[in-house]
N, CA, C and O of each residue as an XYZ file, in Angstrom:
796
protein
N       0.852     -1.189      0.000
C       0.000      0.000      0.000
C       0.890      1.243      0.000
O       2.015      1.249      0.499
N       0.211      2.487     -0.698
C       0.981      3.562     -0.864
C       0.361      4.510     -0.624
O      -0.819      4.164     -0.567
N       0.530      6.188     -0.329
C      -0.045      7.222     -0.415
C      -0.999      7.151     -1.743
O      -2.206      7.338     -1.895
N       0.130      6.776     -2.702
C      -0.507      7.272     -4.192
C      -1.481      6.121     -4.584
O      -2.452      6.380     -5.296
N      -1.257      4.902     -4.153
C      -2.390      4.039     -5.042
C      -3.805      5.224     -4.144
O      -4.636      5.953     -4.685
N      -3.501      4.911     -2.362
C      -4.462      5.394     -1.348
C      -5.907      6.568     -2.553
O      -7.023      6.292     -2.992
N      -5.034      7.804     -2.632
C      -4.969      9.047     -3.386
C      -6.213      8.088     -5.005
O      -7.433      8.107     -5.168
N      -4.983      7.354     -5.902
C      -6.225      7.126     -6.755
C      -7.188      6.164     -6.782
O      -7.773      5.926     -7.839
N      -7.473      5.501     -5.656
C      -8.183      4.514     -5.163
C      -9.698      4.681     -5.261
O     -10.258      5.493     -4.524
N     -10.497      3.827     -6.281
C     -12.191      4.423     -6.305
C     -12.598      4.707     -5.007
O     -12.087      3.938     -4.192
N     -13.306      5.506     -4.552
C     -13.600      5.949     -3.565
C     -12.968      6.709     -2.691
O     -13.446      7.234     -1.685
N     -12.185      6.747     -2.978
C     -10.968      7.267     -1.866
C     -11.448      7.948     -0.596
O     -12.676      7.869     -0.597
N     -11.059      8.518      0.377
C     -11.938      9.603      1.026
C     -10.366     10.240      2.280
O      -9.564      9.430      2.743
N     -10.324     11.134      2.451
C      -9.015     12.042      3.054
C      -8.975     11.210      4.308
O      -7.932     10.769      4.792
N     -10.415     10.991      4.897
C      -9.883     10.260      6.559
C      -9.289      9.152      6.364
O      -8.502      9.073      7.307
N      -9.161      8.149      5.657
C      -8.295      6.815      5.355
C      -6.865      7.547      5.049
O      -5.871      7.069      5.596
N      -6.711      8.741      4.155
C      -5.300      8.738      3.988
C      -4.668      9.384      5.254
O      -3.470      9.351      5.535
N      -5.694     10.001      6.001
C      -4.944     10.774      6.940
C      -4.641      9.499      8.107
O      -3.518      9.706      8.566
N      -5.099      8.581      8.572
C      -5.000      7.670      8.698
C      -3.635      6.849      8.387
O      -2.798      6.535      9.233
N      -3.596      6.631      7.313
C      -2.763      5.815      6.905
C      -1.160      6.558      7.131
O      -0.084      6.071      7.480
N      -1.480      7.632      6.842
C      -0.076      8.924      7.010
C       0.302      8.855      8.549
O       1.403      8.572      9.023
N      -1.031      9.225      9.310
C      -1.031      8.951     10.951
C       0.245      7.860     11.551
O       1.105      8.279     12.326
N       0.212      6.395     11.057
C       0.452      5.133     11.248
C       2.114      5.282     10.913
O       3.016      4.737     11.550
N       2.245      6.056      9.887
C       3.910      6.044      9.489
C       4.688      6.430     10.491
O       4.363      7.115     11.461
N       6.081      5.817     10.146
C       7.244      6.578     11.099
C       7.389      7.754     10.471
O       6.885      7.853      9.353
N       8.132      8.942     11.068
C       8.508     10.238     10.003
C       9.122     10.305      9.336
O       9.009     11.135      8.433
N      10.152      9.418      9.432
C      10.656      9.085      7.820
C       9.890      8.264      6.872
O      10.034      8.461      5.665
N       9.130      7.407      7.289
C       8.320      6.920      5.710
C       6.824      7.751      5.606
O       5.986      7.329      4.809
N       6.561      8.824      6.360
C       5.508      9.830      6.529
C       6.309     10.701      5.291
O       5.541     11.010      4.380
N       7.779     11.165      5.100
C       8.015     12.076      4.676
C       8.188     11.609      3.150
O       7.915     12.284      2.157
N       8.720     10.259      3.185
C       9.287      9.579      1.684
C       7.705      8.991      0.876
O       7.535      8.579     -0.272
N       6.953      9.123      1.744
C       5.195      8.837      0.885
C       4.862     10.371      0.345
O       4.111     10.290     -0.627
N       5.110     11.408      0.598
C       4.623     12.741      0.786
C       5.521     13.026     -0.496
O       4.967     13.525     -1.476
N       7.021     12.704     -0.543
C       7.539     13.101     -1.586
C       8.066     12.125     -2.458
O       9.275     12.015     -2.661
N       6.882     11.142     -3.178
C       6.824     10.227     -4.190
C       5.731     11.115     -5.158
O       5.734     10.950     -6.378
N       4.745     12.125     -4.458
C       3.897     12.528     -5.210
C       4.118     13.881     -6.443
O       4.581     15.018     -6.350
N       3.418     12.933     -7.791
C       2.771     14.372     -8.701
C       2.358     14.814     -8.940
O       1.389     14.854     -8.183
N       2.189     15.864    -10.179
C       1.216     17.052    -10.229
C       0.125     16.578    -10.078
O      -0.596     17.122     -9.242
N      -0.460     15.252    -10.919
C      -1.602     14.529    -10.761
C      -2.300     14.222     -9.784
O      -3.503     14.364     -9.564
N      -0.777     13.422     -8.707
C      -1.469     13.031     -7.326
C      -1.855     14.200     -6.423
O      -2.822     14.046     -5.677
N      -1.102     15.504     -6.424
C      -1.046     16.312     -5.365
C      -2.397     16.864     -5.880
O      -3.245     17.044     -5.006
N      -2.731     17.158     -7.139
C      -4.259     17.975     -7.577
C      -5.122     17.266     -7.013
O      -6.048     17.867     -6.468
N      -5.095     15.669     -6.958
C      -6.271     14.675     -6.705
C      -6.295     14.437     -4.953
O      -7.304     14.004     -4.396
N      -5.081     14.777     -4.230
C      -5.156     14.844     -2.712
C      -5.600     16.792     -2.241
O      -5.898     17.127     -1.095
N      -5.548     17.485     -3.083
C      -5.845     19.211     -2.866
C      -7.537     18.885     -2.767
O      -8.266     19.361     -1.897
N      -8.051     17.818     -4.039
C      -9.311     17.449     -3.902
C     -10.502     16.883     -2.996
O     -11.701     17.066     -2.785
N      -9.156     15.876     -2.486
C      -9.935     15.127     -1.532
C      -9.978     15.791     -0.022
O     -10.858     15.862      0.835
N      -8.684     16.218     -0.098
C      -8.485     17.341      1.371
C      -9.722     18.767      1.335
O      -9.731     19.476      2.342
N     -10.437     19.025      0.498
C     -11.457     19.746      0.905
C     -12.563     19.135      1.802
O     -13.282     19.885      2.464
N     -12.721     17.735      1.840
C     -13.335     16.884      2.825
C     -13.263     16.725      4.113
O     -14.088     16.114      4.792
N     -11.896     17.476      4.655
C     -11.201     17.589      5.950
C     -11.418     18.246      6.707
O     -12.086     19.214      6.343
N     -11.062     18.193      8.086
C     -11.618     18.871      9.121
C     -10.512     20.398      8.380
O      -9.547     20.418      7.615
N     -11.198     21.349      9.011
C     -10.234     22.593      8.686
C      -8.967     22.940      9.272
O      -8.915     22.846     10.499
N      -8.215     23.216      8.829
C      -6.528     23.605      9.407
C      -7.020     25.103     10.293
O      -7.677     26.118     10.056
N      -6.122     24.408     11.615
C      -5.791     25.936     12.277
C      -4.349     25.924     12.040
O      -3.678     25.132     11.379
N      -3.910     27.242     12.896
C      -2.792     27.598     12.846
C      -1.810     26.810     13.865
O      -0.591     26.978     13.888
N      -2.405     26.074     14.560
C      -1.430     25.314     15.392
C      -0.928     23.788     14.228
O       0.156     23.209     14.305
N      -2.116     23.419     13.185
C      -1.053     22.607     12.467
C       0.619     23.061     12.020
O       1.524     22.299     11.680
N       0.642     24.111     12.115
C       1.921     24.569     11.565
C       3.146     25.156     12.178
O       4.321     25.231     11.821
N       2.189     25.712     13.662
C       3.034     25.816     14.866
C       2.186     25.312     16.079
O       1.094     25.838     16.292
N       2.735     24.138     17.019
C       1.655     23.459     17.406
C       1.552     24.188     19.387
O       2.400     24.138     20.278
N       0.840     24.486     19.383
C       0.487     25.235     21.383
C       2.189     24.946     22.009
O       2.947     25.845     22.372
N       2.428     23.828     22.008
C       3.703     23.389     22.827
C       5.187     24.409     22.617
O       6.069     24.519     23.469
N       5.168     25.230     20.975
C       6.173     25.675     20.879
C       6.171     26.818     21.222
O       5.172     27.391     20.786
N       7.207     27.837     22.162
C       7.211     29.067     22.361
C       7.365     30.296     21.816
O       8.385     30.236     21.131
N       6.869     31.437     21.753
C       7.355     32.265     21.135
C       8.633     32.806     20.079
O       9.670     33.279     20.545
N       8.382     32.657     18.531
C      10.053     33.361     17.832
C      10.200     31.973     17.876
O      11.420     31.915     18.029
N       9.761     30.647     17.846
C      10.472     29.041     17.752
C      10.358     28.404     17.091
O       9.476     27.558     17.243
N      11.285     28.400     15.779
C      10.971     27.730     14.099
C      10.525     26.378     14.467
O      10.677     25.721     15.497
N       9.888     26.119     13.262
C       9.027     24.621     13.456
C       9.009     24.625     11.766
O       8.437     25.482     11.092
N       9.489     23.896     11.430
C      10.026     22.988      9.820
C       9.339     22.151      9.142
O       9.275     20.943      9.371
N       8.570     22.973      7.931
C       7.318     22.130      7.451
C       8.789     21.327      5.658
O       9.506     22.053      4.970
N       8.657     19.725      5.540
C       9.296     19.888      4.787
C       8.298     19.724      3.168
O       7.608     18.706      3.113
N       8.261     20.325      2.392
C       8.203     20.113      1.251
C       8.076     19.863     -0.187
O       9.008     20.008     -0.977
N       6.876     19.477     -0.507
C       7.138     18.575     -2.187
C       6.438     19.661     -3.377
O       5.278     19.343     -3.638
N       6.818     20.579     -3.949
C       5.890     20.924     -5.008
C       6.052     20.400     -6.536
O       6.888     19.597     -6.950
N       4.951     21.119     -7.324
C       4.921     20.124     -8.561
C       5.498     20.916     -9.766
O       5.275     20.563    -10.924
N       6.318     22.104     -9.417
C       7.029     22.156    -10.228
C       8.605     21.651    -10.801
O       9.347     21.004    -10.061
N       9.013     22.043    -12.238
C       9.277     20.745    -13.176
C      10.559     20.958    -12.360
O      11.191     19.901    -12.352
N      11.300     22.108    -11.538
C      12.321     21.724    -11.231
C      12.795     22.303     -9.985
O      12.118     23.250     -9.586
N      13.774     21.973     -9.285
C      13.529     22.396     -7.378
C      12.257     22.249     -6.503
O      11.589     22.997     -5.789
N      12.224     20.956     -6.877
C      10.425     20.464     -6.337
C      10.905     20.302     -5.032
O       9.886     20.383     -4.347
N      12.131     20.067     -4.070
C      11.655     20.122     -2.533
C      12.614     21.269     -1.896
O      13.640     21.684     -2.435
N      11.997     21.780     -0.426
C      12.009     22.924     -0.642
C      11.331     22.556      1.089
O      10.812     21.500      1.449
N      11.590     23.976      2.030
C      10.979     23.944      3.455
C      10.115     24.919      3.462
O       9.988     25.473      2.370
N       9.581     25.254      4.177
C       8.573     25.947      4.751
C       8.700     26.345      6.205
O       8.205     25.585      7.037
N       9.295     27.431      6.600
C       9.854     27.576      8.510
C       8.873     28.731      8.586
O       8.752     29.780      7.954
N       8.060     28.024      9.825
C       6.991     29.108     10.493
C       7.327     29.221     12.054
O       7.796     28.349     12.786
N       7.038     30.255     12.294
C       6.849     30.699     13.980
C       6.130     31.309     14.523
O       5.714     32.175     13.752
N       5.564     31.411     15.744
C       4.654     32.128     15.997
C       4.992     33.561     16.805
O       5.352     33.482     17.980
N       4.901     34.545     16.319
C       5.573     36.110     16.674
C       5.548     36.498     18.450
O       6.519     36.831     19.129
N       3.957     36.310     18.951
C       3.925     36.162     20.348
C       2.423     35.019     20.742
O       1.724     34.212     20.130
N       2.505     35.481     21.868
C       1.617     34.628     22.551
C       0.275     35.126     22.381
O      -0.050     36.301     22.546
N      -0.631     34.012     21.981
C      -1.615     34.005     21.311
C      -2.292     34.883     20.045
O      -3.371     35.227     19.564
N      -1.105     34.966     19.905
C      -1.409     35.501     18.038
C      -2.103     34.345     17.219
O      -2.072     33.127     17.050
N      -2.860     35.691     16.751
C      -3.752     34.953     15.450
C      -2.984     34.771     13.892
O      -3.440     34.530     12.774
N      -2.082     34.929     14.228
C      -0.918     34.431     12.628
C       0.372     34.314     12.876
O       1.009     34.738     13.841
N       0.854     33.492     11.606
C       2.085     33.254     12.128
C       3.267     33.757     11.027
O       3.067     34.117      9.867
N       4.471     33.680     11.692
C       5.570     33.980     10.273
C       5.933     33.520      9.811
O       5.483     32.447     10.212
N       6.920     33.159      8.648
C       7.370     32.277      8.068
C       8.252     32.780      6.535
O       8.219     33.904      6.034
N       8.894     31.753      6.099
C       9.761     31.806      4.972
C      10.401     30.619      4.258
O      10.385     29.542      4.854
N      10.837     30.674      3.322
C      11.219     29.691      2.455
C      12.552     29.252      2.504
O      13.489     30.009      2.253
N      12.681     28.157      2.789
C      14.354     27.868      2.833
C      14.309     26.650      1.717
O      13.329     25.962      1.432
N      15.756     26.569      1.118
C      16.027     25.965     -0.288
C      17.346     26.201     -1.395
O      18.173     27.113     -1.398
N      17.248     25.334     -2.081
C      18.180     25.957     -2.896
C      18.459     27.080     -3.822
O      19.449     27.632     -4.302
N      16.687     27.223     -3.890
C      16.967     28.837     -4.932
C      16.957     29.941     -3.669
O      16.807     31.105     -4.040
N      17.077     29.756     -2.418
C      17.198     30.891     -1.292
C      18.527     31.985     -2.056
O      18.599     33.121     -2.526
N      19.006     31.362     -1.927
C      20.244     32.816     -2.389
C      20.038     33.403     -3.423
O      20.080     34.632     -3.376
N      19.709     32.653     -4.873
C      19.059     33.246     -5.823
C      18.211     34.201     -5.912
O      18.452     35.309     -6.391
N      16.786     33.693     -5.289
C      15.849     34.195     -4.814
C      15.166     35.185     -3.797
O      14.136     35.854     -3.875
N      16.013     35.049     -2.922
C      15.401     35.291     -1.788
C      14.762     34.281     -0.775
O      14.851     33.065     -0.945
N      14.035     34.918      0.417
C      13.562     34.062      1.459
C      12.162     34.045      1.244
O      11.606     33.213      1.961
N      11.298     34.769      0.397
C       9.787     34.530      0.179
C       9.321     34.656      1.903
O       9.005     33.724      2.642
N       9.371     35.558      2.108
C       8.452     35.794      3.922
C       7.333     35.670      3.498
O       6.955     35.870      2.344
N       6.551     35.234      4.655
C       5.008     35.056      4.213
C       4.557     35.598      5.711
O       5.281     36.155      6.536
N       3.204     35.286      5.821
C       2.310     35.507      7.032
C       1.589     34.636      6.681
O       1.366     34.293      5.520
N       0.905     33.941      8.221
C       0.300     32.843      7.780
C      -0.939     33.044      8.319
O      -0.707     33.146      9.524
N      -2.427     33.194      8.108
C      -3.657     33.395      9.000
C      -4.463     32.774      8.101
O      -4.471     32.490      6.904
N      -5.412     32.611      9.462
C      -6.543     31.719      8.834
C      -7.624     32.944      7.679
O      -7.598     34.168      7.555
N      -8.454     31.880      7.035
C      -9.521     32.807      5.947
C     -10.527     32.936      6.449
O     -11.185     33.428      5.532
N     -11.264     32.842      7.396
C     -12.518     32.745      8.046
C     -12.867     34.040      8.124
O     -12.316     34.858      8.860
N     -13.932     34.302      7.253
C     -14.818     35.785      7.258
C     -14.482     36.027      5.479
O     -14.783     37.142      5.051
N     -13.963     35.159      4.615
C     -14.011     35.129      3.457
C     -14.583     33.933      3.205
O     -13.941     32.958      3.597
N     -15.397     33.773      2.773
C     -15.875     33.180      2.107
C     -15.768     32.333      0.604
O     -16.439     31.335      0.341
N     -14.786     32.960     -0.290
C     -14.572     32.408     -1.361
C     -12.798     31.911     -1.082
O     -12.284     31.154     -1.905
N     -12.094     32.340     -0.045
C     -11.018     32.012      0.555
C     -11.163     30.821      1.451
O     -10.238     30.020      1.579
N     -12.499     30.667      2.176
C     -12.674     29.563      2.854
C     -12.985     28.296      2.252
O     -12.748     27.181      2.715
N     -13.461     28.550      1.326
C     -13.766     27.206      0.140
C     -12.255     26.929     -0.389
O     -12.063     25.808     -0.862
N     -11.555     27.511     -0.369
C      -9.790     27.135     -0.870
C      -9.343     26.421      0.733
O      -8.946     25.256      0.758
N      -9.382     26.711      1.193
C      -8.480     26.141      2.739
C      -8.932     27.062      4.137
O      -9.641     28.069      4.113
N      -8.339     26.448      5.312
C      -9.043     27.033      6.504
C      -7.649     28.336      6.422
O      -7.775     29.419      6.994
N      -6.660     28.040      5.790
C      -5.574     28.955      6.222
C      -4.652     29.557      4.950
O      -4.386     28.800      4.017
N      -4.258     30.706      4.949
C      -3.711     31.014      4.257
C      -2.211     31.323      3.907
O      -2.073     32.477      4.313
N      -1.271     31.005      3.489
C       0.007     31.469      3.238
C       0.217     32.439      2.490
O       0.562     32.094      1.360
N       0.112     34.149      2.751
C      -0.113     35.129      2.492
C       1.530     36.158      1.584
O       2.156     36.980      2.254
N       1.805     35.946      0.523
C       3.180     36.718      0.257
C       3.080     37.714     -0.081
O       4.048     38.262     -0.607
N       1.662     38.493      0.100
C       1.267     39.953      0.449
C       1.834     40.760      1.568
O       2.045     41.969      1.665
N       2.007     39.841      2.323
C       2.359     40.357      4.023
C       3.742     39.667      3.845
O       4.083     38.724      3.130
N       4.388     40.398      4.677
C       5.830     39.952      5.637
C       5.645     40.092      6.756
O       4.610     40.675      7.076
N       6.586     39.607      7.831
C       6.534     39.754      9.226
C       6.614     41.023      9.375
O       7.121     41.645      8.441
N       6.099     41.859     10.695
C       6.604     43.279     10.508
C       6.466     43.342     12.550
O       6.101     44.160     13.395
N       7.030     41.897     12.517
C       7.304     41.987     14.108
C       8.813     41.027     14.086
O       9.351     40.729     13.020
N       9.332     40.645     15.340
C      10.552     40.017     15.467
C      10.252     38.077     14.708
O       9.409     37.263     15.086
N      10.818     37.993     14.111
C      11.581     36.309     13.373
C      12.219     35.308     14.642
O      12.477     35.601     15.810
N      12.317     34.389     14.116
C      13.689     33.758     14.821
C      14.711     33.859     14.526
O      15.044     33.793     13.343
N      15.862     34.122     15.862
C      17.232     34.654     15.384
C      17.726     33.303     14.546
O      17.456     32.103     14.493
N      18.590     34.231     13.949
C      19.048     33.459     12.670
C      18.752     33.170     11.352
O      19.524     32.876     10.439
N      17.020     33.336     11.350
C      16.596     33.557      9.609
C      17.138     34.988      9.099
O      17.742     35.838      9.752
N      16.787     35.007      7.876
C      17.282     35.994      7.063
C      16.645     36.885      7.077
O      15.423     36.754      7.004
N      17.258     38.163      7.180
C      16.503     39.908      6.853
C      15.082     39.611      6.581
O      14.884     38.610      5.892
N      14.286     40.127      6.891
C      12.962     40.271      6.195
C      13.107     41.552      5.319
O      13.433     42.684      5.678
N      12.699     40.969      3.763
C      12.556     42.024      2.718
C      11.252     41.940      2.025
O      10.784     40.830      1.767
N      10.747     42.818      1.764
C       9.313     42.700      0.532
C       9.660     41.941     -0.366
O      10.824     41.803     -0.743
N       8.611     41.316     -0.847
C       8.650     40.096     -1.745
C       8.525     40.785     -3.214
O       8.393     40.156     -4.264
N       8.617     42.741     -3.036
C       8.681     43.231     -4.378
C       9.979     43.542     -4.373
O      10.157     44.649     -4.881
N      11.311     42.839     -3.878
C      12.294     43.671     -3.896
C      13.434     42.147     -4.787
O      13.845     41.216     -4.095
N      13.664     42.214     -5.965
C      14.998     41.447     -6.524
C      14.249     40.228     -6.734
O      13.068     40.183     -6.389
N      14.949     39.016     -7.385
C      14.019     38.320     -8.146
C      13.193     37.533     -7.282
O      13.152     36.376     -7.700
N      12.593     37.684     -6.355
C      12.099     36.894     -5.699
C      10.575     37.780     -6.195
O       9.670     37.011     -6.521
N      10.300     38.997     -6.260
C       9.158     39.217     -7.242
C       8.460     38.096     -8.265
O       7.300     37.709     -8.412
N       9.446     37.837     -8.758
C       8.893     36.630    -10.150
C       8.482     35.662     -9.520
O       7.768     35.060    -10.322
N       8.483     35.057     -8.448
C       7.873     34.007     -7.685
C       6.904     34.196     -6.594
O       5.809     33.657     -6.433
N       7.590     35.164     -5.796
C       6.164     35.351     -4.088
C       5.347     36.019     -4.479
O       4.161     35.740     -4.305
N       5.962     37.658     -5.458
C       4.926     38.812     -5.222
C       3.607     38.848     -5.990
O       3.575     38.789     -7.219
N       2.211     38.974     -5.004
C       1.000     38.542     -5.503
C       0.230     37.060     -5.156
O      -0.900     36.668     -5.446
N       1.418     36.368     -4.355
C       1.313     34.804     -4.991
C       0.214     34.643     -3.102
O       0.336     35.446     -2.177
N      -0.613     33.540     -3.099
C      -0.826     33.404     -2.049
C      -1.098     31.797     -2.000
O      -1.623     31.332     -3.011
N      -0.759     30.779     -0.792
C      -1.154     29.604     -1.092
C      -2.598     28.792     -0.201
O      -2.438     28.860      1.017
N      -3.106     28.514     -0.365
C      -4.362     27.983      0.403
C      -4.192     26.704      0.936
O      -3.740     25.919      0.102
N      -4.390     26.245      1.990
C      -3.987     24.735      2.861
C      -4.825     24.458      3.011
O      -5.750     25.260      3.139
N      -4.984     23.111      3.085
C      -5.576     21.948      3.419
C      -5.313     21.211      4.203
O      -4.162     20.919      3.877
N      -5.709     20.224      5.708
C      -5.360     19.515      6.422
C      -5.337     18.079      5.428
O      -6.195     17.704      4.630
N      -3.979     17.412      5.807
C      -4.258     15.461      5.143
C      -4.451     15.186      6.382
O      -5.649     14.977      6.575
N      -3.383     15.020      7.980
C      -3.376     14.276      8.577
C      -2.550     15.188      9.636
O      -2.713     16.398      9.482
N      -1.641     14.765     10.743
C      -1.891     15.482     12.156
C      -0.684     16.274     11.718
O      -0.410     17.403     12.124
N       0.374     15.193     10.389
C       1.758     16.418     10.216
C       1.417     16.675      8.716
O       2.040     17.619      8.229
N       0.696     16.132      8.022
C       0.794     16.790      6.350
C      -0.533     17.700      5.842
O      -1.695     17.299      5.916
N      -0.243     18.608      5.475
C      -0.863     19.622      4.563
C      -0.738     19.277      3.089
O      -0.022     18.415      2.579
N      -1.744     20.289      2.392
C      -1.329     20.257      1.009
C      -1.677     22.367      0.589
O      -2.241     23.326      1.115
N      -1.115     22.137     -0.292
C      -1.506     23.464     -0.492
C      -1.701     24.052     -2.381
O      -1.095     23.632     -3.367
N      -2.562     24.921     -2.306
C      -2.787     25.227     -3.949
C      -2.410     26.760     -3.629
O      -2.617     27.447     -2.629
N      -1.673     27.083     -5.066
C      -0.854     28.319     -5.484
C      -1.825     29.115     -6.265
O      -2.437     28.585     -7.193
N      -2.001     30.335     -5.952
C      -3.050     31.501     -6.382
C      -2.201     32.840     -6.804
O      -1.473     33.481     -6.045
N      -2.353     33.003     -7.619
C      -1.758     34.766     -8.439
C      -2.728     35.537     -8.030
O      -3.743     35.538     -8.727
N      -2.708     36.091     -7.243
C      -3.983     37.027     -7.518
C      -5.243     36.082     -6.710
O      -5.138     35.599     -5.583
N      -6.231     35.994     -7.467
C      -7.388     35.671     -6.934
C      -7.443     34.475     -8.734
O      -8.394     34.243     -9.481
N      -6.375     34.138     -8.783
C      -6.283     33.164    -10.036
C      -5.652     31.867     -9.799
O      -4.457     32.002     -9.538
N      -6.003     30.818     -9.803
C      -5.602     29.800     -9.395
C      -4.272     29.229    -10.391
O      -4.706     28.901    -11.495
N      -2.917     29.055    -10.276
C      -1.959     28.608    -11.017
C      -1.695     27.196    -11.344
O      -0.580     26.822    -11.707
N      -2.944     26.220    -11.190
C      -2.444     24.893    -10.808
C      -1.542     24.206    -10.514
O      -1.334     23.184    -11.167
N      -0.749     24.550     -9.466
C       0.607     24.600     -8.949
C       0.198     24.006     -7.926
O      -0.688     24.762     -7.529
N       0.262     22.857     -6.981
C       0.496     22.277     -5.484
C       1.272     21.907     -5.060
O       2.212     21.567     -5.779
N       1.349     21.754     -3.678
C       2.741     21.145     -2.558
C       1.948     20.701     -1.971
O       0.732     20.881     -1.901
N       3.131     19.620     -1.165
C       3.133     19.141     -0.073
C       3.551     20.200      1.118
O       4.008     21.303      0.820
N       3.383     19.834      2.351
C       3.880     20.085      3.439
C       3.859     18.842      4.601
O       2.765     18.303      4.774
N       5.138     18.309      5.494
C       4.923     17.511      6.139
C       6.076     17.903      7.434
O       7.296     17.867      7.275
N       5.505     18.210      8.494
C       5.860     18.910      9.726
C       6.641     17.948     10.140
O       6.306     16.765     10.097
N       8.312     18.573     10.799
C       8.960     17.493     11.493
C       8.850     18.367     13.222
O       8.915     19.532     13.617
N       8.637     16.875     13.910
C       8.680     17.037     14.978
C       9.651     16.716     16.099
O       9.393     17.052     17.255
């Protein structure tokens, strides 16, 4: 048995895969997560609308303290530098969003892609995409964890051609994996990732 047969399986339904993801060690949680393609990740973005809704503690969970990276790793479906992290933190205590940035190999190239992370609730056509949003409209504009990189606008050097405008919508699979769909605008890019939280 696999994520991916799971994924194109008649019937399929998200609580069996989240399930089945549940059961893994984190290393074969992470090596099922990144076997998947454009195909599979569109057809799990699908089934994950079936899911309970993502808060913000999937991504930074109550236990971690203030400014304390927590390392989502990974998989998107483009044709090349498909894995790639995701480091979020939560700014203070009981904030309603969180921070975050991109770590990878196009980081130096690119940039760090800062994001903000909050839920969509009180949108309505945002809530039908995911309970939460990965926002590259916003940057942090409070303290990081020491040691990530400068926070810069995502309109500043080539990292424009990738974050600026861009926003991603999540989906819960299971207690450590997300999925997420890539939006220009209020335009959907058919672009998805994985995300799978190490703990």
């Amino acid at each position: 048995m696999s994520l991916t047969y799971l994924i194109h399986r008649p019937g399929a339904r998200i609580a069996e895969l989240g399930e089945y993801l549940d059961g893994l060690s984190p290393d074969h949680r992470l090596h099922e997560t990144r076997q998947l393609g454009g195909r599979d990740q569109a057809r799990l973005y699908e089934l994950a609308g079936a899911a309970e809704p993502l808060d913000l503690a999937h991504f930074v969970p109550p236990d971690r303290g203030e400014c304390r990276e927590v390392i989502h790793d990974g998989r998107n479906t483009l044709p090349v530098f498909r894995t790639f992290q995701k480091r979020f933190c939560r700014p203070g205590p009981g904030a309603d969003r969180l921070f975050g940035y991109n770590e990878g190999v196009t980081r130096a190239l690119l940039g760090p892609g800062y994001f903000v992370a909050h839920p969509t609730a009180g949108n309505r056509e945002w809530e039908a995409r995911g309970a939460v949003v990965v926002d590259y409209f916003m940057v942090p504009d409070g303290p990081v964890v020491s040691g990530w990189p400068n926070v810069v606008p995502n309109s500043r050097g080539l990292q424009m051609l990738v974050y600026q405008g861009t926003r991603d919508f999540m989906r819960r699979v299971s207690r450590h994996v997300s999925i997420g769909a890539a939006f220009k605008g209020e335009k959907p890019l058919g672009a998805y990732f994985t995300l799978c939280r190490q703990d």
